[in-house]
N, C-alpha and C positions, 0 to 999 in steps of 0.2 A: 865075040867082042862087040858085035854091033848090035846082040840083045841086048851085051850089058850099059852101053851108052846111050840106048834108050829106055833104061831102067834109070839110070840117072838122071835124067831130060825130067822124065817122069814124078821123081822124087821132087825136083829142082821146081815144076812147076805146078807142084798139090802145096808145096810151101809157101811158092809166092802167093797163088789164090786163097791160102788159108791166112796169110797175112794181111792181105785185098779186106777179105772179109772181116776179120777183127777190126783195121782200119774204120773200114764202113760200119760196125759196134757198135763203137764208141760214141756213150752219148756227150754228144755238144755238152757245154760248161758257159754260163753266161752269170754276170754280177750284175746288179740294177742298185746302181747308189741315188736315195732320195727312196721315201718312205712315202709320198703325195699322190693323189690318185693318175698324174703320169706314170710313173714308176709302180704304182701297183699296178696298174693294165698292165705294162711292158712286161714285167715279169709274170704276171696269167695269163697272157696272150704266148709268151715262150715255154712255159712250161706245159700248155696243153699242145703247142708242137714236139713234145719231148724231151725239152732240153731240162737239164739242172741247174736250176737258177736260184741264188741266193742274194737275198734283198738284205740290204745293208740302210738301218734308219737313226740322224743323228741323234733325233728325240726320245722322248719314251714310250711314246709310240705313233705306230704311221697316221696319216690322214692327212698332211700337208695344211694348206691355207685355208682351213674350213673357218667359216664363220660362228655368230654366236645365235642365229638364229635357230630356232627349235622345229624351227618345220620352211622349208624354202622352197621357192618358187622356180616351178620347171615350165620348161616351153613340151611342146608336142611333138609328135615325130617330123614337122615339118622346121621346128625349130630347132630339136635336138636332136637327131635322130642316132647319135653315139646312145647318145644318155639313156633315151630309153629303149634301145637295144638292151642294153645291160642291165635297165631295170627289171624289162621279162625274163632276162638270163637268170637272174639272180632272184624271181619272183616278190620283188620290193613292194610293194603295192602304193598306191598313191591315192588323196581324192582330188574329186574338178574342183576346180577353182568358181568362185563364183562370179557370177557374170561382174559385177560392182570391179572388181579389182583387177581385172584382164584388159584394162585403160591407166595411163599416170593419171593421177590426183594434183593436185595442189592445193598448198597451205598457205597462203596469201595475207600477209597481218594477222595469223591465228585461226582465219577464216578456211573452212574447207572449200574445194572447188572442184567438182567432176569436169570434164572437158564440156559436158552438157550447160552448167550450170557457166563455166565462164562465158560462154560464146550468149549469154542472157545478161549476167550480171557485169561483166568487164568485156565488154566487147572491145575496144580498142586491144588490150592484152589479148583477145583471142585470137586477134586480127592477126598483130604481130609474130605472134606465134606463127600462125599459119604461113605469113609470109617467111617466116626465119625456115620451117619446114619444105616450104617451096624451096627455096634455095637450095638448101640440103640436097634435096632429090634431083638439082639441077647439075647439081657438083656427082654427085652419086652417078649420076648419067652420062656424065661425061669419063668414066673410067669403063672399058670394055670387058677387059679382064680383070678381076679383085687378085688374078695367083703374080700380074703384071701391072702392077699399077702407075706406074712410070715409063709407061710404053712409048709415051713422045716427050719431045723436047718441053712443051706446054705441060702436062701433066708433073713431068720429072721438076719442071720451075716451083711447083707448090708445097714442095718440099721445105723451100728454103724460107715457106712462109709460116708464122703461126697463125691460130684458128683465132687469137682476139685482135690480132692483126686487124683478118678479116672482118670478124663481128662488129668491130668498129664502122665500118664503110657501111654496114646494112641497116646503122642508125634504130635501134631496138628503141620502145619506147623503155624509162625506165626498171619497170617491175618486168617487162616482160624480158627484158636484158637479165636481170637477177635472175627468174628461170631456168635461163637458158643457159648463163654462168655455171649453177648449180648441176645442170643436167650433164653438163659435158665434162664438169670435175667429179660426180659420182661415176659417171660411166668410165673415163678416160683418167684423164688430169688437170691443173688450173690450163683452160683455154690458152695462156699465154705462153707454154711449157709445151703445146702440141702443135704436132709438124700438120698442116692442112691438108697434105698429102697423105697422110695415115687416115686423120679423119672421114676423109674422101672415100679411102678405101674399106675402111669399116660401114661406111655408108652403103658401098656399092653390094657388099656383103649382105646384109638386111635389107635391101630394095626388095620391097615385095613382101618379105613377113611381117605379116601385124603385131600390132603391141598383146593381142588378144591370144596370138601364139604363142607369144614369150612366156604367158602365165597361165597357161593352162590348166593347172595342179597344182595342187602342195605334196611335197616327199615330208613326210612326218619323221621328224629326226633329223631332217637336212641333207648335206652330202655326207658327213659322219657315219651313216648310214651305209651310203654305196660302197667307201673306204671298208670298212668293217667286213662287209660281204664279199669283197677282191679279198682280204686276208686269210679268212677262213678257206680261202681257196689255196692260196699259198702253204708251199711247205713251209720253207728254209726263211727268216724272217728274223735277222738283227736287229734291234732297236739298243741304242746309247751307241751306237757306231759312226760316232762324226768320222767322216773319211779325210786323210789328211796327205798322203799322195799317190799318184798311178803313175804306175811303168809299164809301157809298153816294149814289148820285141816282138821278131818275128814265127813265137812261139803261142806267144797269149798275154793276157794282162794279168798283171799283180794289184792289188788293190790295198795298201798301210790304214790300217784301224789303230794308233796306237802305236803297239809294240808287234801287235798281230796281225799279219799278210794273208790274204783273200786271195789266189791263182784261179783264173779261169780261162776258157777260149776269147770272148766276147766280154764288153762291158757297154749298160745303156748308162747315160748322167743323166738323172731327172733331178736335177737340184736349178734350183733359183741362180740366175748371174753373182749374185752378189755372194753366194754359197761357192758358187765355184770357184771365184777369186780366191778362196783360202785352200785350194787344194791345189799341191806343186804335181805337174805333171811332167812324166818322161815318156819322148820329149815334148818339149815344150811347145805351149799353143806360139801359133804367129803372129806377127802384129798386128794384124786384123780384128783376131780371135781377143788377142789381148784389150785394144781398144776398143771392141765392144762392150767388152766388161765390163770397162772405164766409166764407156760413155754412154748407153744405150738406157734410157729414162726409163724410170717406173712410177706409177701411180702410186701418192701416196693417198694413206687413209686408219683413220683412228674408228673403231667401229666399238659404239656403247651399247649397252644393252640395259634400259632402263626399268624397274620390277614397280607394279602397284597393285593393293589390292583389290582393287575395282577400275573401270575406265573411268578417265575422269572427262573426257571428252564428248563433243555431243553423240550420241546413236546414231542419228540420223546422218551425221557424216560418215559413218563406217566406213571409218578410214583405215587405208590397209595397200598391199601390193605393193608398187613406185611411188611413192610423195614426194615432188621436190617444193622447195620453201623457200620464198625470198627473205627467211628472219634470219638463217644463217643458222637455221637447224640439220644441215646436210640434206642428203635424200633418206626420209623414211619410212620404216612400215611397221605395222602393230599387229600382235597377231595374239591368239590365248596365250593363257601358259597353259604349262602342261597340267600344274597343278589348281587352276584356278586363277583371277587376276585375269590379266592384261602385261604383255610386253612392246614396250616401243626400241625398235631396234634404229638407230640412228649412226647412219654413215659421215661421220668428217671428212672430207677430202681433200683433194690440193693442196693451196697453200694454207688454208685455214689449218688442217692436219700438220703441216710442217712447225708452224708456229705453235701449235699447243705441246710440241715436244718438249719445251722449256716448262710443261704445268706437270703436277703429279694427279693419278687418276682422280683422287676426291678431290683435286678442286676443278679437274675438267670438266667431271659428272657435274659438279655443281654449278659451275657457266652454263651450262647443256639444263638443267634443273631448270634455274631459275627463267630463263626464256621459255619455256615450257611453261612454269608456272603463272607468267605474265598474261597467257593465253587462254589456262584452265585452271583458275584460284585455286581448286582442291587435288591439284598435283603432291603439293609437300606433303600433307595431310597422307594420301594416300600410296607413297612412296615407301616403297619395303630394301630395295637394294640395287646393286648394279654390279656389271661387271663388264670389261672394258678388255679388247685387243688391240694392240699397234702393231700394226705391218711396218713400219717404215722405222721403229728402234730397232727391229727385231735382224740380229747382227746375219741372220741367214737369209734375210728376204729385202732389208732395204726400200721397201714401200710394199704395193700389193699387186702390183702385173703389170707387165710391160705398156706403154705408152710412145712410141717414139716422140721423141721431140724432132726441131728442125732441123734437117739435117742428117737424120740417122737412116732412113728410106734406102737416100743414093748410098750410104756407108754398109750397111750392117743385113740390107733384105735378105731374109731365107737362109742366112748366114749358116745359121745351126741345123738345118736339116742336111747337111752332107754331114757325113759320117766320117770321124779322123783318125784313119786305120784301122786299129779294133774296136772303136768307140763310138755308139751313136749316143743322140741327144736325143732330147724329152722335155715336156713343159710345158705351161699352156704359151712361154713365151719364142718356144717355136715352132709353133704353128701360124701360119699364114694368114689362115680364114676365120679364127676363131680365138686369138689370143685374149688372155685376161680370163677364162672362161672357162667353166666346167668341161663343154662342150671342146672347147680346144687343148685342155690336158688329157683327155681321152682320147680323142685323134692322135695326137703326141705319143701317147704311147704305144698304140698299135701302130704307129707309120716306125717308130722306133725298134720294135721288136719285128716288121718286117725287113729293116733293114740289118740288123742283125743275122738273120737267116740269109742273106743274099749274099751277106757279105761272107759267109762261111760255104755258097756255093759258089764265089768265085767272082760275085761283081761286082765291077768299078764304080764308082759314082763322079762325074763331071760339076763341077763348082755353078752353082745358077748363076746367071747372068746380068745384072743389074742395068736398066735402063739405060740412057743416053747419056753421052760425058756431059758432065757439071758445068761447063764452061756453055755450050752451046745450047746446053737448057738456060741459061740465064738471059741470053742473047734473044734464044725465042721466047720466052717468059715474054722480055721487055716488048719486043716489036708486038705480041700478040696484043701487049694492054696498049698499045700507041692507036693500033688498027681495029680496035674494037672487038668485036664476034664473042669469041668464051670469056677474055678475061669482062669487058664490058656484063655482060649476064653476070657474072662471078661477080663484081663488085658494085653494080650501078646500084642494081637493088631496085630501081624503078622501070616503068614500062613507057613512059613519053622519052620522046625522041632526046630532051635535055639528058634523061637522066641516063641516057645511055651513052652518054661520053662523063665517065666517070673520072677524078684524079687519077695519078698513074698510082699505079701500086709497086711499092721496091721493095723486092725481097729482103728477109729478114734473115740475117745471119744467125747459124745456132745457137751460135755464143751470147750475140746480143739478142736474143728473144725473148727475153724475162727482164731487161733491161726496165730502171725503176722509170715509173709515171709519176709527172709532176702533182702537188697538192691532193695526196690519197689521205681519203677520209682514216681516224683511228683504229685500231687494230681493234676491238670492242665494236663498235661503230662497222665496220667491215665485218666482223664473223659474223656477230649476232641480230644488227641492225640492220642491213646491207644497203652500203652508201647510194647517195642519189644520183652519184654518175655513174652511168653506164658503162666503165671499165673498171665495175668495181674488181673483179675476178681478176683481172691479168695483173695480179701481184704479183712482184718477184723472188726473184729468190737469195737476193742477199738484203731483204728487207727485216731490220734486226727484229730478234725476237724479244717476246713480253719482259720483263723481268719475273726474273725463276720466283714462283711460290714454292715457300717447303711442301714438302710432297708431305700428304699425308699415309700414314699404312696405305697399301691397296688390297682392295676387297680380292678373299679366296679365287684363286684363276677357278674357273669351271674344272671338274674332273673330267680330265679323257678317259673316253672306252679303249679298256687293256686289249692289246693286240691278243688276237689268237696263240695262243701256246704254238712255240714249232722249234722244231727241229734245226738249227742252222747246218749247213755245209762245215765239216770239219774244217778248220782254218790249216794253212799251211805259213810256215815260215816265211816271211817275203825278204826276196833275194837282195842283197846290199844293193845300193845303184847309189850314183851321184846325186848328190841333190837338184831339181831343176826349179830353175826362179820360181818365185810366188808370182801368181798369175796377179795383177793392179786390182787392187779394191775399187770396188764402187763405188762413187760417189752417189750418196741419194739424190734423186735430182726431183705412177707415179707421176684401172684403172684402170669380183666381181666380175666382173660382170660377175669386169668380164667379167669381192674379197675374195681365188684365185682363188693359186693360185688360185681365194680363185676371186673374177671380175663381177660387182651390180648386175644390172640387164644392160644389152647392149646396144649400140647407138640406135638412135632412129631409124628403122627399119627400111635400109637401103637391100636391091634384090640380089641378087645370088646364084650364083650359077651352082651351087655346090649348097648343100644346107646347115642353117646356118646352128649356134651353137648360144648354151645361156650363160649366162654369167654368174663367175660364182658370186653369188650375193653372200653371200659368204663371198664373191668375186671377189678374196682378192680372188682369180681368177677370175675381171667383169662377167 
């Protein structure tokens, strides 16, 4: 009897370990909604841990916020060091950049200007510069941690400022105020629309890397490119799959394409805020989650891509890299074509981008045109075509990369890097250190797909923390500027003892920071001219638009590269559930390096404890 009941013990427990062990089998299952190069790391980065992961993309095929440029500008491993990680993984090859263009330029009245040649020809403007850049590094400095940047009561106050708030106090002369305008709305958004507290912290971020790291190379093909070579990697690879809602249980997620349901263990979201608002999720985000949505600013930007058969510019300016231009030409840069010619790639941003939404492409190219040709008469002559992106119509993106405005810091920090149940996030606009930016959808996706893994071994994640209450930052805000010490440096702008008791400075509520300025030069006069006051930038945003020109046709969109042929994961029937609210649309309020996502190049090279990341110039991702 007692052989036979340890014959049964015996059976009882080659079962369970043989159950243990299938248990332990089974490969993980993970969905990655968004097709951008967050979402394609996260799903190449999980599939070479073994999981089965199928990428689900609304478009026709992946590659997110790529730009229209044919060959983009990369920083070095000290700038990028995601980026070309993956460029040797993937054997990309790249050339140096040449020394001419690993500095901004400026286009001044039509005139070219190396930083060599202004600090000769316009020395007052070089002056100012330097001093606007002083500052910068002075505000950069005063942030210890870029992953904390609201660590005190004084820091957390700046929040509630914006950056032409500030610009104003620093009394810019005025070309070199237009500059600086232009620089902060290619990189970010209009100065008037950004929280001083982000900027600060983007600053702190780049302390230390040169302008000359940011463009170390050219990627021939752009980031379209790197997209391309994450896919061939990829199995399972949906493209025409707008995702429309997710259920979670304590089983796994289901994923509705449609009519047709996606089940898996894990799902990462690498979709743009304003993407995510149209997917109802079970259950539902919180109000947090939700009012982020709502509220959290994106850079916008119209990005043209103008075609001629020859340069019609001088040689000897070889002009190229970062150009900003006080004519109200955006930031731009020119580069071959592929087949011959000359392309000038011209960034719209901020408000100037908001207000051209009421124009149709031919007659934007042609505002854009004709200022061009005022500068180099044999422009029209030599003009063969254009083609034109909008981030900010574009109903899945809403501008081109995150931007906070005032206010959003104390609201919304790090929000999206905790993971919500089976769900992680992805983007360049949740990353920290590198948002807007090629450099920080990369990170996004490998922080995403590690967290995915952890979360399937069983760990928690704790909500981060956000600096000091609102209330008592304001209190010390105020007393610090009565007493002098940071806020005085922060606002005097001078070095004699007067200039160091500067007016107080009163925080700017978020709501009213775009709040309209009296007697603004005209909306013509302001793009293209750029007015003689020194606030020309801090437009606002219920400043009415042009009257609508009939849109003309618009020129062929560029062909995308056809995703790699793949195999999807067999879809599975997705199980009834209730409906859960639409998560708040976004209001566009946005920006590259970061065209994104992807973002331009990135602020002024504030340092970095962490390194730093480029922008999709294509930035949207800055």
């Amino acid at each position: 009897m007692a052989a036979a009941w340890v014959r049964v013990c015996a059976v009882i427990m080659i079962g369970l370990s043989g159950a243990a062990a299938q248990a332990q089998g089974k490969t993980p299952t993970a969905l990655v909604v968004g097709g951008g190069l967050a979402g394609l790391t996260a799903a190449y980065e999980l599939q070479n841990k073994g999981w089965q992961v199928t990428l689900l993309e609304a478009k026709a095929s992946p590659g997110g916020r790529s730009g229209l440029a044919t060959s983009e500008w990369i920083g070095n491993d000290k700038a990028q060091p995601v980026l070309n990680q993956y460029l040797q993984q993937f054997k990309l090859s790249t050339l140096p950049a040449p020394e001419f263009v690993r500095s901004p330029g400026y286009l001044i009245d039509g005139d070219y200007f190396s930083a060599a040649d202004l600090a000769t020809k316009q020395p007052a403007t070089a002056e100012a510069l330097k001093r606007y850049e002083k500052t910068v590094d002075d505000l950069a400095r005063s942030i210890d941690d870029p992953l904390n940047p609201a660590a005190n009561n004084t820091l957390f106050a700046l929040d509630q400022i914006n950056v032409a708030n500030w610009l104003d106090r620093l009394q810019l002369p005025t070309t070199a105020r237009q500059l600086v305008n232009q620089q902060i709305r290619s990189r970010y958004d209009e100065p008037s629309r950004l929280s001083l507290l982000y900027f600060a912290q983007q600053s702190r971020v780049y302390r230390g890397v040169d302008d000359r790291d940011l463009r170390a190379a050219r990627l021939p093909g752009g980031s379209p490119v790197l997209a391309q070579a994450f896919v061939k990697q990829i199995k399972a690879i949906k493209t025409n799959s707008p995702v429309t809602a997710i259920i979670q249980d304590k089983d796994g997620v289901t994923v509705k394409v449609g009519g047709v349901g996606y089940s898996a263990d894990y799902l990462v979201m690498a979709v743009p805020l304003r993407a995510l608002a149209k997917i109802q999720m079970t259950p539902s985000l919180d109000n947090q989650h939700l009012a982020a949505i709502k509220g959290t600013n994106y850079g916008w930007r119209d990005q043209v891509l103008l075609k001629f058969k020859q340069p019609v510019w001088e040689s000897r300016a070889r002009m190229s890299g970062e150009i900003f231009s006080n004519a109200g030409l955006g930031m731009l840069w020119i580069e071959p074509a592929l087949k011959g010619g000359a392309n000038v790639v011209i960034n719209l941003a901020g408000d100037n981008a908001r207000l051209l939404q009421a124009f149709g492409d031919k007659q934007m190219v042609d505002q854009v045109l004709i200022r061009l040709h005022a500068f180099y008469p044999k422009a029209r002559g030599a003009f063969t075509g254009y083609e034109v992106r909008r981030y900010g119509t574009d109903a899945g993106m809403g501008g081109a990369y995150l931007a906070y405005g005032p206010g959003q810091i104390s609201k919304y920090w790090r929000l999206w890097e905790r993971p919500l149940q089976r769900v992680t996030f992805a983007g360049e606009h949740t990353d920290a250190l590198y948002p807007g930016t090629l450099e920080g959808a990369l990170r996004s996706g490998q922080r995403a797909a590690s967290q995915v893994q952890d979360l399937a071994a069983g760990k928690s994640f704790e909500p981060i923390k956000v600096g000091p209450a609102a209330a008592t930052a304001a209190v010390a805000g105020a007393a610090a500027a009565k007493q002098g010490g940071f806020f005085s440096r922060l606002f005097g702008g001078g070095t004699d003892d007067k200039a160091k008791t500067p007016p107080a400075v009163t925080p700017v509520p978020a709501d009213k920071a775009a709040a309209p300025e009296a007697s603004k030069p005209g909306f013509f006069s302001r793009l293209f001219g750029g007015g003689a006051d020194k606030s020309d930038a801090a437009q606002p945003a219920a400043t009415p638009a042009p009257a609508v020109v009939p849109a003309a046709p618009a020129a062929p969109a560029p062909q995308a590269a056809p995703a790699a042929p793949v195999e999807a994961a067999k879809p599975a029937p997705a199980p009834a559930a209730k409906p859960a609210p639409h998560a708040a649309k976004k209001t566009p309020a946005p920006a590259a390096h970061k065209p994104a996502a992807h973002h331009p190049a990135p602020a002024k090279k504030p340092a970095a404890t962490k390194k730093p990341a480029t922008t999709e110039q294509a930035q949207p991702a800055r």
